[in-house]
C-alpha positions in Angstrom: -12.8 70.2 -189.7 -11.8 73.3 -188.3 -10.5 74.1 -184.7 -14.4 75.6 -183.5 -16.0 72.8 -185.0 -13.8 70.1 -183.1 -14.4 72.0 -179.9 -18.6 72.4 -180.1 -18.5 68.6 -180.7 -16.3 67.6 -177.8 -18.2 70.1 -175.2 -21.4 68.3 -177.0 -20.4 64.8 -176.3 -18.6 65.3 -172.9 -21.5 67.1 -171.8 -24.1 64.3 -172.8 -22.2 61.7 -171.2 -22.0 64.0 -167.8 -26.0 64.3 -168.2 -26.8 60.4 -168.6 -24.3 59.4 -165.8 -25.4 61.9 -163.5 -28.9 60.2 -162.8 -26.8 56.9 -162.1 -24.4 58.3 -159.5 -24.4 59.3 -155.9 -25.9 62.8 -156.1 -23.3 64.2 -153.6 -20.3 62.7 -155.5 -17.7 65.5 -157.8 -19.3 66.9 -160.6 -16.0 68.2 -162.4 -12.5 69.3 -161.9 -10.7 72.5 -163.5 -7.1 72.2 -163.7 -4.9 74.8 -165.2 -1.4 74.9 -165.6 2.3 75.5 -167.4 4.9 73.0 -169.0 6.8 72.9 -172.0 6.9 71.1 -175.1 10.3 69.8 -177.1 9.6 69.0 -180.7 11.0 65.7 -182.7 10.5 64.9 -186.5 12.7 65.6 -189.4 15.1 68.0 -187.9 16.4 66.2 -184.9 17.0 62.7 -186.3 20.4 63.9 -187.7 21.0 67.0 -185.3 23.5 67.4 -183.1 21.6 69.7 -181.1 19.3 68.3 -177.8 15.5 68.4 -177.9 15.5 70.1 -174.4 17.7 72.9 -176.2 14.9 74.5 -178.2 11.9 73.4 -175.9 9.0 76.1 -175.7 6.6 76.8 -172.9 3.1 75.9 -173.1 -0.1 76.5 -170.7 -2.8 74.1 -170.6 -6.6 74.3 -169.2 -9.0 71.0 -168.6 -12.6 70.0 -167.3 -12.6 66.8 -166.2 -15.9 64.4 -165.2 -14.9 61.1 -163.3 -17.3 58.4 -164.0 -17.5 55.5 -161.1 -14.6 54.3 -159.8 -11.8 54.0 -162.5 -12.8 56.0 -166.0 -13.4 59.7 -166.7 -13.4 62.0 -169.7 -11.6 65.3 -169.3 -11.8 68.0 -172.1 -8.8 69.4 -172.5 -6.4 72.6 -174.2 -3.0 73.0 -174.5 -1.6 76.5 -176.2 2.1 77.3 -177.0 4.8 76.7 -179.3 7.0 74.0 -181.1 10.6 75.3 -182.3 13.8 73.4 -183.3 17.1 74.9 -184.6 19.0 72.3 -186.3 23.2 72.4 -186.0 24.8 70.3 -188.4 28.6 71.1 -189.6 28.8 68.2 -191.7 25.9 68.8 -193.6 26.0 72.8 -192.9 22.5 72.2 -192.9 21.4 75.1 -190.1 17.6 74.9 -190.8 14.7 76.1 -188.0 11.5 76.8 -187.1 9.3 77.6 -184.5 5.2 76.7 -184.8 2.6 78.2 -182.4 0.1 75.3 -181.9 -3.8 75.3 -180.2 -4.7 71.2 -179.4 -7.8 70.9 -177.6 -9.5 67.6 -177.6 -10.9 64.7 -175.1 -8.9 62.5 -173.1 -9.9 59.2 -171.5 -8.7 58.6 -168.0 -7.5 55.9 -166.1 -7.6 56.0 -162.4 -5.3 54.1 -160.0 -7.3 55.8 -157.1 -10.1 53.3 -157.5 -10.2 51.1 -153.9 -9.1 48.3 -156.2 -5.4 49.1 -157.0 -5.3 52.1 -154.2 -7.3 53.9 -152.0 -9.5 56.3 -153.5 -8.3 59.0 -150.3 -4.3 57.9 -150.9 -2.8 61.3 -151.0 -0.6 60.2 -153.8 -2.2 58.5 -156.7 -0.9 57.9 -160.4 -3.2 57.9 -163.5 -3.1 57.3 -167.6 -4.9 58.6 -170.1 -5.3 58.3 -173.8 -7.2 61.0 -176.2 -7.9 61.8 -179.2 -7.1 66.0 -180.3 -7.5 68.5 -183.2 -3.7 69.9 -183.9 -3.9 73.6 -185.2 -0.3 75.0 -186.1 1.4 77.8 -188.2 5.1 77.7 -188.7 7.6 80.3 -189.2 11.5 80.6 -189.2 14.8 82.6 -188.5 16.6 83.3 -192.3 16.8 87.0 -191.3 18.4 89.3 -188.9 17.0 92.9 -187.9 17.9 94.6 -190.5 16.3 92.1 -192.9 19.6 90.5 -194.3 20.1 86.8 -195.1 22.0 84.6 -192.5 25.2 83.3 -193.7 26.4 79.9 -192.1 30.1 79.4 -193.2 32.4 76.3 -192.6 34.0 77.8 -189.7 30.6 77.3 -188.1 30.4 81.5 -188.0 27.8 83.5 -189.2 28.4 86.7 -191.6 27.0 89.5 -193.3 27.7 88.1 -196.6 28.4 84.8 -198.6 31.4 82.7 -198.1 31.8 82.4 -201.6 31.2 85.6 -203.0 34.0 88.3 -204.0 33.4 89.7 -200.9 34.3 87.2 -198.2 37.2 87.4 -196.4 38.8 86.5 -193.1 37.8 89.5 -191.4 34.0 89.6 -192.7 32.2 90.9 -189.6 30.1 88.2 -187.7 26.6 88.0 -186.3 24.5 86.1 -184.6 21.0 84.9 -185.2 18.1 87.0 -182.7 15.6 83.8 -182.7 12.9 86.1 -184.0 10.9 83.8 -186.3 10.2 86.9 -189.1 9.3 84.3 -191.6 6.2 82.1 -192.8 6.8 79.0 -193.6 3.9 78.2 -196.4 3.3 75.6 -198.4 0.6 73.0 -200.0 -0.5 71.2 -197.6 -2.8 71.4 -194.4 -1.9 73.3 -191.1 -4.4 70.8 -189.1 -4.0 67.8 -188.2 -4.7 65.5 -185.4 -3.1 64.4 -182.5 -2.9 61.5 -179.8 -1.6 62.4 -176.6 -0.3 59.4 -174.5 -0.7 60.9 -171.1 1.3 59.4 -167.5 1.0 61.2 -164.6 0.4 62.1 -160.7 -2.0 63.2 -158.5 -0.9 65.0 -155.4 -4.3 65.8 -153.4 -3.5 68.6 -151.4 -6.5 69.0 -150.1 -10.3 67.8 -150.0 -10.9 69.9 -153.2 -7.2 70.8 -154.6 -4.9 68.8 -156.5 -1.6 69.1 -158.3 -0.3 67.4 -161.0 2.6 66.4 -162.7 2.6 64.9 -165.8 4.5 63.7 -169.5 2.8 63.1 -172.2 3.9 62.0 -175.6 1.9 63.0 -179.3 1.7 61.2 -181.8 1.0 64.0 -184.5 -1.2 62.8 -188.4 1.2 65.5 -189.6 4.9 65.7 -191.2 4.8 69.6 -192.0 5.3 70.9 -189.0 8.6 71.8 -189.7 8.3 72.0 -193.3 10.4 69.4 -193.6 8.4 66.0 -195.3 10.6 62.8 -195.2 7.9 60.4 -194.8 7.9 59.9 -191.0 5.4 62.5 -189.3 6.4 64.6 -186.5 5.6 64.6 -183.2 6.5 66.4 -179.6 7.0 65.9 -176.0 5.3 67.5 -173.4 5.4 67.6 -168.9 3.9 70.5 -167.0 2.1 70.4 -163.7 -1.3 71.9 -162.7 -3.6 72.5 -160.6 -7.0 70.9 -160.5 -9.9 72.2 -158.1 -13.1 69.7 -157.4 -16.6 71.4 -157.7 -19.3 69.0 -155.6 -23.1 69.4 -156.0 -24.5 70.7 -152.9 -26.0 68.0 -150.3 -29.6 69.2 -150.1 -30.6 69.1 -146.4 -34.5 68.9 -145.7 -35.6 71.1 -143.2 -39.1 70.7 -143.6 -39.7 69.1 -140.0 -36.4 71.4 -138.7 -38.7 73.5 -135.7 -41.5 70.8 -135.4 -41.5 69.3 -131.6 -42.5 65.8 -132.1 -42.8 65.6 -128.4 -45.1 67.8 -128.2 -47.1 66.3 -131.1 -47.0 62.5 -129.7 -50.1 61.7 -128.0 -50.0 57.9 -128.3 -49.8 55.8 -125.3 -49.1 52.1 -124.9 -50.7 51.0 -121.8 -54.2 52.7 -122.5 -54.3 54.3 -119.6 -54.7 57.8 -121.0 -51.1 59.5 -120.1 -49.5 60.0 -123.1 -45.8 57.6 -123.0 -43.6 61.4 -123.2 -45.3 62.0 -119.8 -46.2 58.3 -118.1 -43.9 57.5 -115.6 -45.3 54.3 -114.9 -45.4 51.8 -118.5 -47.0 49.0 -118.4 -50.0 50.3 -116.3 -53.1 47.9 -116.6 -55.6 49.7 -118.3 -58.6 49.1 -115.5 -56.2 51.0 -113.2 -57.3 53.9 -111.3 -54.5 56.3 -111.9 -52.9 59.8 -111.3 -51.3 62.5 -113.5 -48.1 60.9 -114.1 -49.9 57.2 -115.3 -48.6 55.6 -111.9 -51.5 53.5 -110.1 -52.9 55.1 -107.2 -51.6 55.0 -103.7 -53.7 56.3 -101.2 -51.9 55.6 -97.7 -48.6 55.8 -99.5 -47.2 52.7 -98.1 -45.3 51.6 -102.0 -48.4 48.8 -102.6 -51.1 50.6 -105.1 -54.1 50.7 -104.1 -55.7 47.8 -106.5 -53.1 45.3 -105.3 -53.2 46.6 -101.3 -55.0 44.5 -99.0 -55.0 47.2 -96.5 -55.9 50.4 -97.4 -55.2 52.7 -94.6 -51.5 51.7 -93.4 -50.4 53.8 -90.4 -47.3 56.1 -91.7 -44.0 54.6 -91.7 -45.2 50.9 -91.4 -43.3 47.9 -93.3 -45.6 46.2 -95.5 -45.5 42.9 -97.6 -46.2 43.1 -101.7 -50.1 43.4 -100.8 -49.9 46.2 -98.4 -50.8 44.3 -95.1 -48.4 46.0 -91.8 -45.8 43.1 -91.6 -46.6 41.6 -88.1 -45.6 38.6 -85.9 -48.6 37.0 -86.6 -48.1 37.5 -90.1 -44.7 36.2 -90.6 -45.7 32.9 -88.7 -49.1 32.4 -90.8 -46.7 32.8 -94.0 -44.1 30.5 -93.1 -46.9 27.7 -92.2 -48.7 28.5 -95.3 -45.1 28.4 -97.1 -44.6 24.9 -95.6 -48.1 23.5 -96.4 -47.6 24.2 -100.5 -44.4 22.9 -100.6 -45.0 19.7 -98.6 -48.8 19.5 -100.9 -46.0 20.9 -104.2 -43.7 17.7 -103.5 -46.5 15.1 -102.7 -47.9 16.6 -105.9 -44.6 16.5 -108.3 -43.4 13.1 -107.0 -46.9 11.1 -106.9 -48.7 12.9 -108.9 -46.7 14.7 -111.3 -48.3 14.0 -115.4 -47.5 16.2 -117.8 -51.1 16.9 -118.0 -51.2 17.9 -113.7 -48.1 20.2 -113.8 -49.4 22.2 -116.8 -52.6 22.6 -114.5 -50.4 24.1 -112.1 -48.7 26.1 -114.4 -51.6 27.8 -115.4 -53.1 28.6 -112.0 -49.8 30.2 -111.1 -50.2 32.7 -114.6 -53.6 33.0 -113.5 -52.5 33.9 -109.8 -49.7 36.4 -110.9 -52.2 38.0 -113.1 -54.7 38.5 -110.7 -51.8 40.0 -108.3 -50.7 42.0 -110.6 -47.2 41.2 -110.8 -45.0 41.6 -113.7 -43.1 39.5 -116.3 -40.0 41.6 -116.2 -40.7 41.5 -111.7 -41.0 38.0 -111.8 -38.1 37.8 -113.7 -36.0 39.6 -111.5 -36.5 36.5 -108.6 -35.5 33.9 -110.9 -32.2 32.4 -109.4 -29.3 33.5 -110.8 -28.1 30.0 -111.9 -31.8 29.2 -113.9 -32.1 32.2 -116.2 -30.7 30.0 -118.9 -33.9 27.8 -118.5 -36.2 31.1 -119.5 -35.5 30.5 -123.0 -38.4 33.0 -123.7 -37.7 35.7 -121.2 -41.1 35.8 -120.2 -40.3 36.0 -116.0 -42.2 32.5 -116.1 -40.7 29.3 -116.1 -42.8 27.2 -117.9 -43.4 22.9 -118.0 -41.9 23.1 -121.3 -39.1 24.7 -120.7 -38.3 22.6 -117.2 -38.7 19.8 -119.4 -35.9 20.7 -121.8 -33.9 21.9 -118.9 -33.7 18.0 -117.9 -33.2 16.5 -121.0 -30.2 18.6 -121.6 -29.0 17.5 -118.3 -28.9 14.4 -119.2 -27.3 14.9 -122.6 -24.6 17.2 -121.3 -25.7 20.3 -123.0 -26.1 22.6 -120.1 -24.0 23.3 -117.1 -26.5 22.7 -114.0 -25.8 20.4 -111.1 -28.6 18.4 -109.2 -28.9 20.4 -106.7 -29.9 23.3 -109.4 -32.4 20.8 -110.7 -34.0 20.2 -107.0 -33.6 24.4 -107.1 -35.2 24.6 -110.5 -38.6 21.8 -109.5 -38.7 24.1 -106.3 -39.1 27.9 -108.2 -41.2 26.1 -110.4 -43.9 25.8 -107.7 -43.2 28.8 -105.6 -42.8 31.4 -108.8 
């Protein structure tokens, strides 16, 4: 499989799976990350396992692109590239074994990622958040080495660790032989029988710095284990492999949040013509809700006052107040007269209400008198929400229903919880609650 081949069927795959999750996810979630970035890569295999020489020493740069796709919380795939070079030189007096090479090597593959970030281990917005990943690469490498200088002679190592124009052990070696030193250009191709692809597993740690809503940096080490031992055209049985750190930078592209602005300029104010109470003023306009539908009314849905006295005119007794009159709820000019006929009227129901309650007082009698009182409220006109404004302060817990009425029913259970202990009313509020009951 060659190198183009690899990479049309990773783009193929990574590009399916993208597709099929896409339909399952939040639509305004990342779509993909591109990261770039620089690092280098030390070499071990043959060479180093009886070097004296440290892997850092010969380390090479690398650069490295990505696309990654997070799926849900934890997994995503991320297609990724490194380009750069392997190289080793190999340092050995007691051997004199002075052997190198350096390899320029494309990897591109598909790595699987673990995220920490997931709101189960951390916070998906922690600024800091560390992740693993494990892939699977195509390893493309050609390998050369250092055996000549400029001028295309032979390097001689001698036992003195120098390194001359000529052989130590030809006629003419001696002590004062000029040296030279090696100028790391890898002139050379290292060729042989056996395949310069291979396939690599990267075993990734790293961390995510988010710098932003849409920028990241990374720093990273990963370790490879390489299906290869000629990298250094060197086959002892064990293949070669190479570590790798860099750090990058990843930027987040987001689809788009599609805003409807079909219904952007359209005034639904303007288009509402419904109205609750009937009454022919549009609710946007009616300052008066509620308005019985019978109701003569004016412009503004409120019922009609003629003498302007605060009483409309379908509840108002007297229909022609004098300017600047007090009137009662029905409109009549609050008099002398009036007051006294009202508190001997007052005293007549409530002395007929208690003859009535304590003598007479089935359950059958009191929900007649319930009844006339809904049918007398109705007939004045006055609200639920007005009568429930009068209830005492101490007996809105008995409106279970909050319908401004107190009703037999829920009198009734008002006692028994008295008597159980379930409510907080004294006997005086019960005397106060048996008295609203007639007078609501």
């Amino acid at each position: 499989m060659n190198l183009k081949t690899a990479l049309i069927i990773t783009l193929t795959i990574l590009t399916n799976l993208g597709f099929s999750q896409e339909e399952q996810q939040n639509p305004n979630r990342d779509i993909l990350t591109l990261g770039g970035g620089i690092g280098i890569a030390a070499y071990t295999g043959d060479l180093t396992r009886n070097s004296d020489v440290s892997l850092l020493a010969s380390a090479k740069p690398y650069y490295n692109v990505s696309i990654e796709r997070r799926f849900g919380k934890i997994l995503g795939i991320e297609l990724a590239g490194l380009f750069g070079k392997l190289s080793y030189n190999e340092n050995n007096l007691d051997s004199m074994s002075f052997r190198n090479f350096e390899s320029k090597f494309t990897q591109i593959g598909a790595n699987f990622i673990f995220n920490f970030d997931n709101d189960i281990l951390m916070k998906k917005q922690s600024p800091f958040a560390p992740y693993f990943a494990a892939g699977f690469h195509l390893f493309n490498f050609k390998s050369s080495t250092d055996i000549l200088d400029k001028n295309g002679n032979t390097y001689n190592h001698w036992t003195d660790g120098s390194i001359r124009i000529v052989d130590e052990n030809s006629d003419d070696a001696t002590a004062t032989t000029p040296t030279t030193k090696r100028d790391h250009v890898y002139e050379t191709e290292l060729k042989g029988s056996y395949s310069k692809s291979a396939f690599s597993i990267p075993l990734t740690f790293g961390l995510k710095w988010k710098i932003s809503e849409r920028v990241q940096g990374r720093i990273y080490a990963s370790y490879n284990l390489l299906t290869s031992d000629w990298i250094d055209n060197v086959k002892d049985g064990k293949n070669d492999n190479y570590f790798n750190g860099g750090f990058s930078l990843n930027f987040i592209l987001r689809k788009k949040e599609i805003v409807s602005k079909t219904y952007e300029d359209v005034n639904f104010k303007r288009i509402d013509k419904s109205g609750k109470d009937k009454d022919g003023v549009i609710d946007t306009k009616d300052k008066c809700q509620g308005t019985r539908f019978d109701v003569k009314i004016d412009k503004y849905g409120c019922p009609l006052d003629s003498d302007k006295d605060g009483v409309p005119d379908y509840i108002d007794i007297e229909q022609n107040t004098p300017e600047n009159k007090q009137v009662d709820e029905y409109g009549q000019t609050i008099t002398d007269s009036l007051i006294q006929a009202r508190i001997e009227a007052k005293n007549i129901i409530v002395t007929e209400r208690k003859v009535t309650f304590s003598e007479e007082a089935t359950t059958e009698t009191l929900n007649n008198i319930y009844e006339d009182i809904k049918e007398r409220l109705a007939a004045d006109g006055v609200s639920s929400k007005k009568m429930g404004e009068d209830i005492p302060e101490q007996l809105k817990i008995v409106d279970t229903n909050l319908d401004g009425l107190i009703s037999v029913e829920e009198m009734s259970k008002t006692f028994d919880e008295f008597f159980e202990g379930t409510n907080n009313l004294r006997v005086k509020d019960l005397h106060i609650l048996v008295n609203y009951f007639f007078e609501q």
